[in-house]
Residue, then its C-alpha position, 0 to 999 in steps of 0.5 A: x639247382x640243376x635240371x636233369x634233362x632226362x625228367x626234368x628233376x630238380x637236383x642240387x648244384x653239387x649234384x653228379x646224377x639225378x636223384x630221380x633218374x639216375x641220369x648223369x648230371x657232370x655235363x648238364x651246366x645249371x641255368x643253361x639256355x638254348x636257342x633250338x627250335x622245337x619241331x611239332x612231334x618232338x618229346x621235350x624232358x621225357x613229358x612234354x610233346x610239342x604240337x606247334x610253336x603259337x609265338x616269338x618275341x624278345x624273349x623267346x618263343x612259346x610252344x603249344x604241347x600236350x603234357x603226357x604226365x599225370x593230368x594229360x593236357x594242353x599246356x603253353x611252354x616258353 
């Protein structure tokens, strides 16, 4: 599967644009990893906002943010 980033749908591998969003998928690589740091503020998939990062370990980092879809709540992202 390839997540659009744009909404953050799940699309098939074969997939050229989001079946969601329309957004094109052709640079959009499936089970892509980053390192960047989330700033306090920044709107992550078009639903999540971050409000601080809460951890740091071997395997990544864990954000506190707000989920701005459907049931508006706080959530912990990795």
């Amino acid at each position: 599967m390839i997540t659009c980033t744009n909404c953050g749908n799940q699309n098939p591998i074969a997939s050229r644009f989001c079946s969601n969003c329309g957004a094109s998928l052709e640079e959009i690589k499936p089970y892509q990893t980053t390192s960047t740091e989330l700033k306090p503020g920044s709107k992550l998939r078009n639903r999540y906002i971050i409000i601080r990062q809460i951890g740091q370990g071997g395997f990544g980092k864990t954000y506190l943010a707000e989920d701005t879809g459907r049931f508006k709540q706080a959530v912990v992202l990795k």
